[in-house]
Backbone as a ProteinNet text record, in pm:
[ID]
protein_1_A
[PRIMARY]
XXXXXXXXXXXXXXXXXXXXXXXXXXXXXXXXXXXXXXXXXXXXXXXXXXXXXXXXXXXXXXXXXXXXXXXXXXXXXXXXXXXXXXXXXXXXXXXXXXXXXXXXXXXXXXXXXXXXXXXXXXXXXXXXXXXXXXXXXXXXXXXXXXXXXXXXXXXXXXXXXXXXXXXXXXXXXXXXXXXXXXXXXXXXXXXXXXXXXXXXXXXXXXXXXXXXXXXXXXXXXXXXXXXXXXXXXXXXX
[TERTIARY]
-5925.9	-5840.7	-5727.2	-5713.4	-5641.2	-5442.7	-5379.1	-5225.9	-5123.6	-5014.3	-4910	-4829.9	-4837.6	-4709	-4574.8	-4504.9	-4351.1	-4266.5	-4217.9	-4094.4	-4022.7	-3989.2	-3951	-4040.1	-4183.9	-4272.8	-4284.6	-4287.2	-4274.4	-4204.5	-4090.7	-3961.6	-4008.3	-4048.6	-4043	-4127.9	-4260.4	-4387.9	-4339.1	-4235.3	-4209.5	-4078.5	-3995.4	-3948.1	-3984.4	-4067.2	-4152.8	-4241.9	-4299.8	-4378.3	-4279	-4152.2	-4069.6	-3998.6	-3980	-3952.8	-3983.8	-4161.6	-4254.7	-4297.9	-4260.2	-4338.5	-4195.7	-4109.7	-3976.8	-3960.3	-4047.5	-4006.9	-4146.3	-4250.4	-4392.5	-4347.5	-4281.2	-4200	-4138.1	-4055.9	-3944.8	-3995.4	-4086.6	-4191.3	-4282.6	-4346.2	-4476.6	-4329.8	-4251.7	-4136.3	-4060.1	-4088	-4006.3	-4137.8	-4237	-4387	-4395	-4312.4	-4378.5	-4348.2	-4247.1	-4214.5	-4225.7	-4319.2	-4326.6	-4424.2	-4424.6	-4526.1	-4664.2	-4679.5	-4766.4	-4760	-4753.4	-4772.7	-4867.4	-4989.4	-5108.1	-5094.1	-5042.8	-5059.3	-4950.1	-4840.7	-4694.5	-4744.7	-4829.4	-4839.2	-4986.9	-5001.5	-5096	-5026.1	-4954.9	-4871.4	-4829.2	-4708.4	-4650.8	-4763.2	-4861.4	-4958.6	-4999.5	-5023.5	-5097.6	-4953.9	-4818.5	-4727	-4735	-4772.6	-4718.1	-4846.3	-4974.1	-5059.7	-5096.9	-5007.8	-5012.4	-4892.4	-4807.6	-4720.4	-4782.5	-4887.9	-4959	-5063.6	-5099.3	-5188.7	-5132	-4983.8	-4915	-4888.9	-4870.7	-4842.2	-4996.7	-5108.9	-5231.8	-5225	-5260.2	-5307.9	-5347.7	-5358.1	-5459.9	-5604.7	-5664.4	-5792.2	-5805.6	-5795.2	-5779.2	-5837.1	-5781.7	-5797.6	-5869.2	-5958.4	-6011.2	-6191.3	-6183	-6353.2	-6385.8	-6493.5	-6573	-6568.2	-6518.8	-6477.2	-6326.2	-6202.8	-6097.1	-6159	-6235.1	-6234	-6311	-6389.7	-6504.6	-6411.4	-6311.5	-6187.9	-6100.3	-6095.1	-5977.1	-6036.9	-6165.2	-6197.1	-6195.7	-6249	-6215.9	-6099.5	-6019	-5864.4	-5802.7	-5828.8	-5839.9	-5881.8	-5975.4	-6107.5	-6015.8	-5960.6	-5902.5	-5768.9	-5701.5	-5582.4	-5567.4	-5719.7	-5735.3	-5783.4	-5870.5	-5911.6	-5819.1	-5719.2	-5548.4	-5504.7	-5508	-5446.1	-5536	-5628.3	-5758.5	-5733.8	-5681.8	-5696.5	-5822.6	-5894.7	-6025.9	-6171.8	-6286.5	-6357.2	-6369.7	-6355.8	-6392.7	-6246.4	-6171.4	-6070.1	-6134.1	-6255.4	-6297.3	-6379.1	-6434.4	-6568.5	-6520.6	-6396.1	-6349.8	-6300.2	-6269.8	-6247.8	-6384.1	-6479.3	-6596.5	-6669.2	-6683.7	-6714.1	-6633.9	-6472.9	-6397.3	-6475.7	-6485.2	-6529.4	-6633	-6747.4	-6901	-6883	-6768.6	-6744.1	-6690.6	-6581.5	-6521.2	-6627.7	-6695.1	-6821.9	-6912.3	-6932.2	-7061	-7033.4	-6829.8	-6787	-6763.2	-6821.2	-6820.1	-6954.4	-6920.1	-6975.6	-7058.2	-7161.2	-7188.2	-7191.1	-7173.3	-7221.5	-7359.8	-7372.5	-7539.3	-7558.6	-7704.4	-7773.2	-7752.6	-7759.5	-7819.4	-7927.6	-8022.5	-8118.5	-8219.1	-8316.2	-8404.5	-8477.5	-8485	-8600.7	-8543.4	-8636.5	-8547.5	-8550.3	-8717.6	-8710.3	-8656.5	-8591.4	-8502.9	-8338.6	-8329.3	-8242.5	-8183.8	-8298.2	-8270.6	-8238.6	-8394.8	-8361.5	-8173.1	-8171.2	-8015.4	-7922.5	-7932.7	-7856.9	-7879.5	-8008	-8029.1	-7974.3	-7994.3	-7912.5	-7796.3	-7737.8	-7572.3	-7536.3	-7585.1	-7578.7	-7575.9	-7677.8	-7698.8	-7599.1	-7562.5	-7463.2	-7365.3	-7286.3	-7163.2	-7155.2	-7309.6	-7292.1	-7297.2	-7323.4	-7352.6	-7193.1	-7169.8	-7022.5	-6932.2	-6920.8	-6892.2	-6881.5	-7060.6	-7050.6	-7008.3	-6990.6	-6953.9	-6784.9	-6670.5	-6584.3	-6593.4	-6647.3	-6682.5	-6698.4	-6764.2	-6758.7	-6692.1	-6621.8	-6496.7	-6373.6	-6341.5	-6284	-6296.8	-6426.2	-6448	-6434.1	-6464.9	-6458.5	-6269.8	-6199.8	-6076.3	-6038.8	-6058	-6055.8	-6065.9	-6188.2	-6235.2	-6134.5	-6137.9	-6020.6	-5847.8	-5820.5	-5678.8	-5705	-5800.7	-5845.2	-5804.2	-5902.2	-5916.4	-5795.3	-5704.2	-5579.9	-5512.1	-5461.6	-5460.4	-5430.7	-5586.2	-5623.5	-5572.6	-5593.2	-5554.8	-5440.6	-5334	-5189.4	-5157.2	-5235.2	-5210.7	-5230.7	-5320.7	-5424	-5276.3	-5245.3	-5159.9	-5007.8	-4956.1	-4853.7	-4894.5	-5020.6	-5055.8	-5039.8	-5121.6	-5136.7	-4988.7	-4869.7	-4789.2	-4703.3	-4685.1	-4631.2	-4625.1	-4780.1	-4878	-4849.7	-4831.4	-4779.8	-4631.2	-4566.6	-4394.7	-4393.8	-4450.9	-4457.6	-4540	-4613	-4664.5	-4550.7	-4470.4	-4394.2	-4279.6	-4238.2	-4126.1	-4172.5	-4263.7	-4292.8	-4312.2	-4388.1	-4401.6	-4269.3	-4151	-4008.9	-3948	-3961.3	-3894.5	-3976.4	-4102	-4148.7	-4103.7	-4090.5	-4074.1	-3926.4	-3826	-3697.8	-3684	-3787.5	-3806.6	-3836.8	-3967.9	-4021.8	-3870.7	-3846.6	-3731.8	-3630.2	-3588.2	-3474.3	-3594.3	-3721.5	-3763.8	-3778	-3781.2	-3805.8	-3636.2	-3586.8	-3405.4	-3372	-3480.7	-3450.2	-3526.8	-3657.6	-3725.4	-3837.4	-3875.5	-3963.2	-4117.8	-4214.9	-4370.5	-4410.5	-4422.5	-4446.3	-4567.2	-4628.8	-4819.4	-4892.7	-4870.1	-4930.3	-4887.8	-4743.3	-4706.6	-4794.4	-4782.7	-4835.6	-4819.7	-4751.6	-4692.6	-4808.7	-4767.6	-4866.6	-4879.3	-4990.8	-5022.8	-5090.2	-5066.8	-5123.3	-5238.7	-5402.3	-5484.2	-5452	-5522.9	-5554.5	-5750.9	-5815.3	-5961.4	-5978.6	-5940.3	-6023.3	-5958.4	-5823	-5809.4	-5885.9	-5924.8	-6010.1	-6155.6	-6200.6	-6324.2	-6309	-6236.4	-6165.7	-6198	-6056.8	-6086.7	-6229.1	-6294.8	-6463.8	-6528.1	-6546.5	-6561.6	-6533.6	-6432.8	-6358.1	-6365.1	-6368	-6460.2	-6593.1	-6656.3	-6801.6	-6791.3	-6762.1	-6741.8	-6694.9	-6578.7	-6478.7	-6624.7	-6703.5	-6760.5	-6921.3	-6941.9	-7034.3	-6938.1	-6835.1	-6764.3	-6767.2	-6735.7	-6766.4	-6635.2	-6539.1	-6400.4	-6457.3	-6567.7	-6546.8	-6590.7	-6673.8	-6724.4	-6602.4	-6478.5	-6362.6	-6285.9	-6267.8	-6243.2	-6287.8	-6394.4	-6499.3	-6454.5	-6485.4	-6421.7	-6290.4	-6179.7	-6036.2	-6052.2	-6104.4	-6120.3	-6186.9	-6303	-6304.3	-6264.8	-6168.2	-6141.1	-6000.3	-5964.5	-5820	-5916.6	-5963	-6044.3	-6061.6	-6087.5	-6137.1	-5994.8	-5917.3	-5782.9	-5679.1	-5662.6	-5624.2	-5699.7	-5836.7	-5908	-5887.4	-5875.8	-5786.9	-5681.3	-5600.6	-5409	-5440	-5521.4	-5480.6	-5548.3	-5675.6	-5725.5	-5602	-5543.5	-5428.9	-5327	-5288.7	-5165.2	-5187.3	-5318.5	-5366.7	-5343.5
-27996.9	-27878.9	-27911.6	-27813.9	-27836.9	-27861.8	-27929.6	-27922.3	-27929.8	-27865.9	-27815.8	-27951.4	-28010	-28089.5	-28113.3	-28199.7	-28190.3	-28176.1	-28063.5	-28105.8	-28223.7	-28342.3	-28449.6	-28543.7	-28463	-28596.8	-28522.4	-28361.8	-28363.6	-28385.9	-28370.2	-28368	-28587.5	-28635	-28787.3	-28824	-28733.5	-28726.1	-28716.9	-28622.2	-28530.7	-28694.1	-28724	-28781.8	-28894.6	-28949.4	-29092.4	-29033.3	-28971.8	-28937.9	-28888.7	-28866	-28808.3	-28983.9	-29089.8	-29188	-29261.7	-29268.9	-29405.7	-29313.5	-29190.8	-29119.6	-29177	-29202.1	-29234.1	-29378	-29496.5	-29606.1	-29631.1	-29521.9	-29534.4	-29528.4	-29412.8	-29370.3	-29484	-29507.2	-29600.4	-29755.6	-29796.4	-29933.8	-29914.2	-29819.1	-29764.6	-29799.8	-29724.2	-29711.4	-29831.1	-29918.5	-30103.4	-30175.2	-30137.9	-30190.3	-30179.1	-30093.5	-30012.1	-30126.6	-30181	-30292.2	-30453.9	-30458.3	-30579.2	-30626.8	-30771.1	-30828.5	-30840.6	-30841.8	-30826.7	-30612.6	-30543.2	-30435.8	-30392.2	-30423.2	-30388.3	-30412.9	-30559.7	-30586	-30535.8	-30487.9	-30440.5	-30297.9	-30241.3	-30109.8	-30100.6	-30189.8	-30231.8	-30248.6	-30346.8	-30349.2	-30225.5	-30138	-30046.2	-29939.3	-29915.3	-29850.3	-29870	-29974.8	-30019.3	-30009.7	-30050.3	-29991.9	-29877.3	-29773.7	-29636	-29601.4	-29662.6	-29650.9	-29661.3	-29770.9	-29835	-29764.8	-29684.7	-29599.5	-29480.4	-29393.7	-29329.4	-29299.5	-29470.1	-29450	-29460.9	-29514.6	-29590.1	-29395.7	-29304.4	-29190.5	-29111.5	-29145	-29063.2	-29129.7	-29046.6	-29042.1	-29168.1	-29272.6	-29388.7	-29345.3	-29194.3	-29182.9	-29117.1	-29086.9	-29035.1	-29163.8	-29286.5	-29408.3	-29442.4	-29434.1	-29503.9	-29391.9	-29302.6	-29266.8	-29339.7	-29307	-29376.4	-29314.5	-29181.6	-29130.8	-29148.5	-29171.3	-29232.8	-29368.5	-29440.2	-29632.8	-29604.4	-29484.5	-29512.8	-29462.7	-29388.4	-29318.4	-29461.1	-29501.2	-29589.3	-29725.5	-29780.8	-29841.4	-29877.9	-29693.6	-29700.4	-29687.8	-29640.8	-29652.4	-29786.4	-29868	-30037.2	-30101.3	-30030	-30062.4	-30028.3	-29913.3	-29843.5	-29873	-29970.8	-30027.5	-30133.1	-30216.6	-30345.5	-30353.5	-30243.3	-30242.9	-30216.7	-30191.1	-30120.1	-30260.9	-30300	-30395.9	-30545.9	-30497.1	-30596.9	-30622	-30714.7	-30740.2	-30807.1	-30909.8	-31003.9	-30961.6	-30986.7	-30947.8	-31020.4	-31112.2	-31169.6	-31109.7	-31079.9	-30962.8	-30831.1	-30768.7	-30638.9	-30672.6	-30767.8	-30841.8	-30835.9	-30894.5	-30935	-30848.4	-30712.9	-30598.3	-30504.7	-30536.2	-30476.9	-30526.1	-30616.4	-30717.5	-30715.2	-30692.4	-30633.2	-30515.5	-30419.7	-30286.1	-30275.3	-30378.2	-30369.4	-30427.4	-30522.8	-30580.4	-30549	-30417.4	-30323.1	-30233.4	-30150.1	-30096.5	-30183.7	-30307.4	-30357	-30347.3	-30322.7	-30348.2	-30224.3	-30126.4	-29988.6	-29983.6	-29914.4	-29872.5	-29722.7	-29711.2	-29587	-29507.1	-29389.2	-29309.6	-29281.3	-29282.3	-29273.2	-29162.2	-29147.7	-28993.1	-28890.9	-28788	-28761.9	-28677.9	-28682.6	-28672	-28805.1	-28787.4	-28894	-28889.1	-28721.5	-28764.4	-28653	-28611.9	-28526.2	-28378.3	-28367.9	-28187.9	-28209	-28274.3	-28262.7	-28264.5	-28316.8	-28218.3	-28152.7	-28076.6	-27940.2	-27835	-27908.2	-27786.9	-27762.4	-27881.1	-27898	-27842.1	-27896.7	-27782.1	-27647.7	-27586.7	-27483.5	-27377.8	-27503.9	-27376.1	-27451.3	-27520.3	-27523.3	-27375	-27371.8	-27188.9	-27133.3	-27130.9	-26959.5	-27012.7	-27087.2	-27072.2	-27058.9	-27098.7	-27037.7	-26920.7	-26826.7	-26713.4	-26618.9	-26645.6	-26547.6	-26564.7	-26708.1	-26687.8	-26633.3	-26586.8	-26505	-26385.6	-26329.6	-26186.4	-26151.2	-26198.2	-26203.4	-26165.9	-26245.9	-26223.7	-26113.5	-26039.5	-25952.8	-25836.8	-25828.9	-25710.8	-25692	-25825.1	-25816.4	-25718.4	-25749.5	-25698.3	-25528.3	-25515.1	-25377.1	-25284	-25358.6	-25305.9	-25232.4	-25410.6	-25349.5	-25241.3	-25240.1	-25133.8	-24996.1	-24978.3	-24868.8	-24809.2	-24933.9	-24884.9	-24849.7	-24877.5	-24870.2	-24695.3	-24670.6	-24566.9	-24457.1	-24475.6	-24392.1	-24370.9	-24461.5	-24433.3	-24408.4	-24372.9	-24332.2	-24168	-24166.4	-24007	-23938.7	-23992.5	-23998.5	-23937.1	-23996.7	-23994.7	-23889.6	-23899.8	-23755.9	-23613.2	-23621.7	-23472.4	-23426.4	-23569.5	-23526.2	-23480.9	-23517.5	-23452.2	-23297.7	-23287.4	-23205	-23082	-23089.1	-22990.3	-22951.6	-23072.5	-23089.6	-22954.5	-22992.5	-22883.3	-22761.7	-22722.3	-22625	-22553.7	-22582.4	-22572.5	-22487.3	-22621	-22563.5	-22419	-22457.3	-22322.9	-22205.9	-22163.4	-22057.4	-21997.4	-22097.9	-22067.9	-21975.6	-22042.8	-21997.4	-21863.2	-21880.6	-21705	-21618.9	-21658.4	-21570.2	-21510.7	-21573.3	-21560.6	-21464.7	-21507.8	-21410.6	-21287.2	-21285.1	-21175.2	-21054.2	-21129.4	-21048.9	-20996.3	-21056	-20993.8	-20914.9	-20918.4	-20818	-20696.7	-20715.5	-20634.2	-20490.5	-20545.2	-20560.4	-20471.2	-20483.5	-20408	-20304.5	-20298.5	-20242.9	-20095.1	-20112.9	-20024.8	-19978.6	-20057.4	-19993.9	-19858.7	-19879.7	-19811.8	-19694.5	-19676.4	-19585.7	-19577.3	-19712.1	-19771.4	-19753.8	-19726.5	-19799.2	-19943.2	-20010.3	-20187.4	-20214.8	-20115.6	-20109.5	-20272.1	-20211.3	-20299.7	-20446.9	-20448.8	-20618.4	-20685.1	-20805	-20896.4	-21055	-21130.1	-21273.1	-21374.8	-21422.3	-21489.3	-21619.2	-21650.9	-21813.4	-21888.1	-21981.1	-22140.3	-22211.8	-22217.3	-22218.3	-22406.1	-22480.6	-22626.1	-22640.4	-22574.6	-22545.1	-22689.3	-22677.5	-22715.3	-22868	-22887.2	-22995.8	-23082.3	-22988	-23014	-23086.1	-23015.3	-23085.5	-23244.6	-23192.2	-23326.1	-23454.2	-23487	-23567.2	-23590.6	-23457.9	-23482.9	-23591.9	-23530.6	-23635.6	-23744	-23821.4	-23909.8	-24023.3	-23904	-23988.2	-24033.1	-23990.9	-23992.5	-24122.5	-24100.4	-24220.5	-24367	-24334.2	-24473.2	-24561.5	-24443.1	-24479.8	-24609.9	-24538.5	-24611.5	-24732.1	-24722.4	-24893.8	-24893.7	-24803.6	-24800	-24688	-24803.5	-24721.4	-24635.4	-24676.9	-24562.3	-24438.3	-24413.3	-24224.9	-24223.1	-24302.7	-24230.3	-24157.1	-24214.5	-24198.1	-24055.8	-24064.9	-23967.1	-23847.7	-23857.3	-23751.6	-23683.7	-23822.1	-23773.1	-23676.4	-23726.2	-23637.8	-23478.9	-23482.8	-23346.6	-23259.1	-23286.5	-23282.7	-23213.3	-23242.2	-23259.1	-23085.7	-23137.7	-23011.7	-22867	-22909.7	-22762.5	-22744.1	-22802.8	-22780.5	-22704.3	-22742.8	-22676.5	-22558.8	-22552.2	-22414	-22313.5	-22356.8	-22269.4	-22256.8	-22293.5	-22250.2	-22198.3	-22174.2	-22139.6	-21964.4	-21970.5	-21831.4	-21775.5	-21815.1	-21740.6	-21734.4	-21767.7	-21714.1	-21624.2	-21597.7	-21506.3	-21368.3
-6458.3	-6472.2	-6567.4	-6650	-6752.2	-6668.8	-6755.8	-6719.4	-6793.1	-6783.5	-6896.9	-6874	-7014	-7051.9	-7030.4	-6940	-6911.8	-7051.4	-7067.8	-7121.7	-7210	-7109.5	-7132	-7246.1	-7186.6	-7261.5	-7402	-7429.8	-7552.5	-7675.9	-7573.9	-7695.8	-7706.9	-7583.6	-7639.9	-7727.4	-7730.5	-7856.1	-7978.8	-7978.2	-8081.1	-8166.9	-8104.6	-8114.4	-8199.2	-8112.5	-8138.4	-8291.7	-8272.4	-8399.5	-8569.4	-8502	-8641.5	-8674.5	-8567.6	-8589.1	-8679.1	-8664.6	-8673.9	-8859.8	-8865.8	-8979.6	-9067.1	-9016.9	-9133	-9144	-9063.3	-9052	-9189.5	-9194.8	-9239.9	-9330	-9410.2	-9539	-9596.3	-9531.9	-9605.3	-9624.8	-9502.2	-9543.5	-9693.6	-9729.4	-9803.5	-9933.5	-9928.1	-10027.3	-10114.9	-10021.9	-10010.7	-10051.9	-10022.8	-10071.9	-10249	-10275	-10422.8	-10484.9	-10495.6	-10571.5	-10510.1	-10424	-10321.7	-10381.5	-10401.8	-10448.6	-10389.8	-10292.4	-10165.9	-10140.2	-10204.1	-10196.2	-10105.3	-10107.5	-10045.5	-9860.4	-9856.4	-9733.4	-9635.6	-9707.7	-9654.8	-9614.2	-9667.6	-9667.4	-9523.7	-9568.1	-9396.6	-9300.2	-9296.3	-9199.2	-9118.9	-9245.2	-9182.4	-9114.7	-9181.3	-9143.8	-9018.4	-8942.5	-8840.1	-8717.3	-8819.4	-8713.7	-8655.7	-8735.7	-8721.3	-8674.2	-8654.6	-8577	-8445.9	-8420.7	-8299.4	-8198.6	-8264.7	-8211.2	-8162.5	-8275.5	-8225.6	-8105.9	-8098.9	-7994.3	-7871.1	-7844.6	-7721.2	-7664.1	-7741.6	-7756.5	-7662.8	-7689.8	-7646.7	-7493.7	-7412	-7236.2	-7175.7	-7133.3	-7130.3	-7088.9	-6991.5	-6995.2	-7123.1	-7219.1	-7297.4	-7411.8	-7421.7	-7444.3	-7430.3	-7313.5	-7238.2	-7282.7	-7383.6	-7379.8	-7485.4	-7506.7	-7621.8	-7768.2	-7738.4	-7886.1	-7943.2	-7866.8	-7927.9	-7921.2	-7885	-7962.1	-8046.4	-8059.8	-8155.9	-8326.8	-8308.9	-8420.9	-8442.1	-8345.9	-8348.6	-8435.4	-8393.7	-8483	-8620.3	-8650.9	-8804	-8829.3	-8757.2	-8823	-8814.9	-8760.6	-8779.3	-8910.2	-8912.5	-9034.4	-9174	-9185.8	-9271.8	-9322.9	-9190.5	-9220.1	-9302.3	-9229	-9292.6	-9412.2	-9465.5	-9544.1	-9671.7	-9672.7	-9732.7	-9765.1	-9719.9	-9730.2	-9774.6	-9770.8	-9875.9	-10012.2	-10060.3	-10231.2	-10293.7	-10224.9	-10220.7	-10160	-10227.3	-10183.3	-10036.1	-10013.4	-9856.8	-9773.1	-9798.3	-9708.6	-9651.7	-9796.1	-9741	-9663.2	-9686.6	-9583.4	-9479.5	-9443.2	-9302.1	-9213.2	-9305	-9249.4	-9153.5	-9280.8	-9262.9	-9110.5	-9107.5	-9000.2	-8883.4	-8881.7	-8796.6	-8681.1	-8798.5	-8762.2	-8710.3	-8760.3	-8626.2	-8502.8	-8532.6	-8436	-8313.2	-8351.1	-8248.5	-8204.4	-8288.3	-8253.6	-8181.4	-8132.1	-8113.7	-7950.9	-7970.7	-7812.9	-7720.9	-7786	-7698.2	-7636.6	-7490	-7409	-7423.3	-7425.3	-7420.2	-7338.1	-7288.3	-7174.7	-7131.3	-7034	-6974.2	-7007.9	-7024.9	-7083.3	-6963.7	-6949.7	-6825.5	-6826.2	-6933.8	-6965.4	-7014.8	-6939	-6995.7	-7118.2	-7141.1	-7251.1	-7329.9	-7482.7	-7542.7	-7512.4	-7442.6	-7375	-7271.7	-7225	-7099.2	-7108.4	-7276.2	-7325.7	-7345.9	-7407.8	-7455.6	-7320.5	-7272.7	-7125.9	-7059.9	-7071	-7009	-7085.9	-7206.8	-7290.4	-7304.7	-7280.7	-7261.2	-7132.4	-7030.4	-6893.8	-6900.1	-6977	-6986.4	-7038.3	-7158	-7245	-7169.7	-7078.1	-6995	-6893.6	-6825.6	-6708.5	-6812.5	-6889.1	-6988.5	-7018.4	-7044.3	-7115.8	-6957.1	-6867.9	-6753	-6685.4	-6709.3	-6660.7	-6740.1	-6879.1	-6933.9	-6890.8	-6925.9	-6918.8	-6753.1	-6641.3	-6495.8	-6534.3	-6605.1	-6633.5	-6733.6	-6830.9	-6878.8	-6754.7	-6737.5	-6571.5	-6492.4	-6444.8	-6377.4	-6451.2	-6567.6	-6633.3	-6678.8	-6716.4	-6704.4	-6549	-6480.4	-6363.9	-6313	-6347.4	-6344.4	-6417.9	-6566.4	-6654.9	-6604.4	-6513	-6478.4	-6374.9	-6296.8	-6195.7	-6223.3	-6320.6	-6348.6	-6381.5	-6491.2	-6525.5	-6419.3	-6314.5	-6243.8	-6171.5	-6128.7	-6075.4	-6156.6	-6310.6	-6402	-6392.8	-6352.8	-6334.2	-6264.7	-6089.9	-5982.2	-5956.2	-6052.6	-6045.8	-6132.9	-6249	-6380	-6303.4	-6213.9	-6097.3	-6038.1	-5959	-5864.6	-5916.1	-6029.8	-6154.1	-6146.7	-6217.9	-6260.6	-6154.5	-6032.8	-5927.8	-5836.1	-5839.9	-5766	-5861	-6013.9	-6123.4	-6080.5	-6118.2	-6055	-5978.5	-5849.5	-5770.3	-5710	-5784.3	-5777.1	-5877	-5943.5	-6097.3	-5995.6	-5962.1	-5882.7	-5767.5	-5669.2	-5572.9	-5645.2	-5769.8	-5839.2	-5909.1	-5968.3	-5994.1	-5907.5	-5777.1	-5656.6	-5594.5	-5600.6	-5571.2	-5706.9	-5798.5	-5907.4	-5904	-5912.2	-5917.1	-5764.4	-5657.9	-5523.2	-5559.5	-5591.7	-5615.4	-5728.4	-5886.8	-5935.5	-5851.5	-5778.6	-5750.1	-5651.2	-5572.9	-5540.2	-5546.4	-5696.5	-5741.7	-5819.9	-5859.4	-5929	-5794.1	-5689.9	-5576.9	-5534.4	-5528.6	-5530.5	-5639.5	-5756.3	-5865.2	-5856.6	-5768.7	-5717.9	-5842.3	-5872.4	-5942	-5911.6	-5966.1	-5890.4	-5902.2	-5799.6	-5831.2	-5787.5	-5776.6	-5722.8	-5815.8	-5964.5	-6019.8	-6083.2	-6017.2	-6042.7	-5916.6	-6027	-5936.7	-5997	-5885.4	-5992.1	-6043.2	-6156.9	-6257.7	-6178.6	-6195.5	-6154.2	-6205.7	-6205.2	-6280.4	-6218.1	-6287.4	-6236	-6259.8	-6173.5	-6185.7	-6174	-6226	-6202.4	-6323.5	-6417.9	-6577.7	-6507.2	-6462.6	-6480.5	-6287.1	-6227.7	-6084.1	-6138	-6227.6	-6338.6	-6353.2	-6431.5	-6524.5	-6438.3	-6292.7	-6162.5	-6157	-6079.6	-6073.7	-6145.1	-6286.1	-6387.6	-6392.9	-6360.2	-6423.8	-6258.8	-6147.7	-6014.7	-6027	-6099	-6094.3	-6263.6	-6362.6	-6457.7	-6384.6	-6255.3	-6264	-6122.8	-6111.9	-6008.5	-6050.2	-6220.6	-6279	-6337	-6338.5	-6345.9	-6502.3	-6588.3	-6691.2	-6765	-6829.3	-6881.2	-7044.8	-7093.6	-7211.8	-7137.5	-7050.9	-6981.2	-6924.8	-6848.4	-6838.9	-6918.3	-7046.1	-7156.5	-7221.9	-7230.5	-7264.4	-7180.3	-7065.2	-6940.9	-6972.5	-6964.5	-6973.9	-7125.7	-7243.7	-7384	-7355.8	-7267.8	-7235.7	-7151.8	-7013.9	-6923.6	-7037	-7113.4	-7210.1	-7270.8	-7367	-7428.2	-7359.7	-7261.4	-7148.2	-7037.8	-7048.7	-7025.5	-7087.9	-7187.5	-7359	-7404.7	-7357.8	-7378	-7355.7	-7172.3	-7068	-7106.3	-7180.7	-7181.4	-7288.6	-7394	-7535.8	-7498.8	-7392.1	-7362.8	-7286.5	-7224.2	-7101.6	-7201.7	-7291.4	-7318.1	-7466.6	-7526.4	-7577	-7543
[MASK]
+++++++++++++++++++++++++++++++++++++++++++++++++++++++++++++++++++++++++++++++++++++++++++++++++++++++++++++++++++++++++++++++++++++++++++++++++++++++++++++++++++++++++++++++++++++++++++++++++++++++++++++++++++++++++++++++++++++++++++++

């Protein structure tokens, strides 16, 4: 399981590495004119190497692909610092030599279709545990959706609602004074606010969040919107 870095140890990474890169500089720099140029510049090199590695994890150290890097960066130091052909030799020879001393990891496959096979349902358990988090996710999707909706209905109808009571009241006290006045009020009658187009809509958008699937919510809420807007643009015609 992965784990987040203290603090302390980065700024000391960070530290250590802006150190050993200025001690690298200024050695490489003092080399230019050193008679021994080559081997000074090894040196510092292998300093600022050996800083690096005191810097990496010890299991970290400890696989077979940092000794198998580290080697050649041994190899590479020494080789820097080679002026003679039996120097590069001795470098060269170094380097099988560190290689000859790594450990390999056991197969855990014996043969090569056994392999593949393994690598093969490694894939599919990666890709199923994928698409599993893939579904999970849509699923939530769907559900936010729908409470979404849920909550838009209940806006919507609560409005609705208050807006009908309030015309039913203005219209009765029209009505009202319209009869004080010795008026006919036969044919008033107070206006009201249908919630039908957007009763759909919900339906819809229950029946989408129910297939677990946020674009038909989507889809829903877009026509549920359409045939809502239909209705208000015919009523106030």
């Amino acid at each position: 399981m992965a784990t987040s870095a203290a603090t302390n140890d980065v700024v000391n990474w960070a530290y250590q590495y802006s150190l050993a890169s200025a001690k690298l500089s200024s050695a490489q720099a003092n080399a230019s004119s050193s008679a021994t140029r080559s081997k000074d510049i090894a040196t510092a090199q292998a300093s600022f190497n050996a800083t690096m590695k005191s810097l990496v994890p010890s299991d970290v150290q400890s696989s077979v692909q940092f000794q198998y890097f580290d080697a050649y960066t041994n190899y590479n130091t020494a080789l820097a610092g080679a002026s003679t052909e039996k120097e590069r030799q001795a470098a060269l020879d170094g380097l099988y030599s560190e290689l000859s001393g790594l450990t390999l990891p056991t197969a855990t496959s014996s043969t090569l279709d056994g392999l593949f096979t393994d690598t093969m349902n490694t894939q599919k358990a990666n890709i199923s545990n994928a698409a599993a988090s893939m579904n999970t996710m849509l699923a939530s999707a769907a559900k936010m959706a729908s409470n979404a909706s849920s909550a838009w209905m209940s806006a919507i109808t609560s409005g609705a609602n208050a807006l009908n009571a309030k015309a039913a009241s203005l219209t009765d006290s029209m009505k009202s004074l319209m009869t004080s006045l010795g008026l006919d009020t036969s044919g008033i009658t107070a206006p009201t606010v249908s919630t039908t187009p957007t009763s759909a809509f919900a339906a819809g958008s229950a029946t989408a969040a129910a297939n677990g699937t946020p674009g038909s919510i989507l889809n829903s809420a877009l026509i549920g919107y359409l045939v809502a807007n239909q209705a208000t643009t015919n009523n106030s015609s």
